[in-house]
C-alpha positions, 0 to 999 in steps of 0.5 A, a space after each residue: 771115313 773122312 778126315 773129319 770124321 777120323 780127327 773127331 774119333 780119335 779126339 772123341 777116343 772111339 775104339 773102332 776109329 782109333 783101331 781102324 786108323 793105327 792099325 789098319 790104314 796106317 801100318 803101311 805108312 808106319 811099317 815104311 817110317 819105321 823101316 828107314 829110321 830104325 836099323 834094328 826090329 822095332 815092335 809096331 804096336 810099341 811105337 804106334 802106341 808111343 805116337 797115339 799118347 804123343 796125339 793125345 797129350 794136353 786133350 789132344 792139342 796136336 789133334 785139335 790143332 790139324 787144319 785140313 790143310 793137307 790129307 791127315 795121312 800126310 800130316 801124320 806121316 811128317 809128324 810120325 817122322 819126326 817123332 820116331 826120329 826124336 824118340 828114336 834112342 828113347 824106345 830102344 830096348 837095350 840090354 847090352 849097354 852098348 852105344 846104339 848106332 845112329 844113321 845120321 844121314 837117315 836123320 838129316 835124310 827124314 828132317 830135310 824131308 819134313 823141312 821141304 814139306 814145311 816150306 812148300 806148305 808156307 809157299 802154298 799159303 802166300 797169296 801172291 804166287 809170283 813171290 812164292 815163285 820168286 823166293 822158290 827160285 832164288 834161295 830154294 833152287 839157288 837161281 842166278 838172279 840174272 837168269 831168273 830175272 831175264 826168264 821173268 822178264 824183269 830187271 835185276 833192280 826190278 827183281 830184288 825188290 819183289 824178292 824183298 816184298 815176297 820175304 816180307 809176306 813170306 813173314 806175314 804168313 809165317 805169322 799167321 800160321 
């Protein structure tokens, strides 16, 4: 199936879309979030279950919402990530009323995860890449502005004015998406 065809299913509510994309196609990709954020035996279809009415809310906006921009499998996999981490203390099923324990470097582990992807994907999208280069290199990876302007070939002055056009597209974009 393609993309399309499983976004549209889903939304459409087709049994067979829905049971082949959560329970077939996507146990792996869950199995594997559900290993590193939980520390404790979560039920599978509890949680995938939780994730579909999370899709479904507001005539699945969330769905309806998905640009293509990405394979749906890698859309899903952030947005599952940052679901389960969110509900998380929610689906715990605790009896004993004691504090769960929280991992806090697992969270952060997850959320700088979705973070990079969420940044790269608005880099992606600027259509001036020696900008997004350039923002990539000074405030992503903490470049020494000298450096980057003699690998770049350009002045230090030279420099922080692209720096300051590629911020302002960089908002531009951001606006746009």
């Amino acid at each position: 199936m393609t993309d399309q065809e499983i976004i549209k299913g889903l939304i459409a509510r087709d049994n067979r879309v829905t049971e082949e994309f959560f329970f077939v196609s996507c146990k792996p990709l869950f199995y594997s979030i559900m290993r590193q954020i939980f520390d404790y035996e979560a039920e599978y279809d509890e949680l995938v279950n939780e994730l579909y009415l999370y899709l479904m809310e507001d005539d699945a906006i969330k769905l309806r919402n998905f640009e293509f921009r990405s394979s749906v499998y890698q859309w899903l996999k952030i947005l599952a990530i940052r679901f389960f981490i969110k509900k998380r203390a929610r689906m715990i099923d605790d009896t004993s009323h004691e504090t769960p324990y929280v991992n806090d470097k697992e969270t952060a582990q997850f959320s700088s995860i979705a973070d990079k992807y969420d940044v790269e994907r608005l880099l992606q999208a600027m259509p001036t890449k020696r900008y997004a280069y350039v923002i990539r290199r000074l405030i992503l990876e903490d470049c020494d502005p000298e450096k980057l302007a003699e690998e770049m070939n350009i002045t230090i002055a030279n420099l922080y004015n692209i720096k300051r056009r590629s911020i302002a597209q960089l908002t531009r974009t951001i606006r746009k998406i």
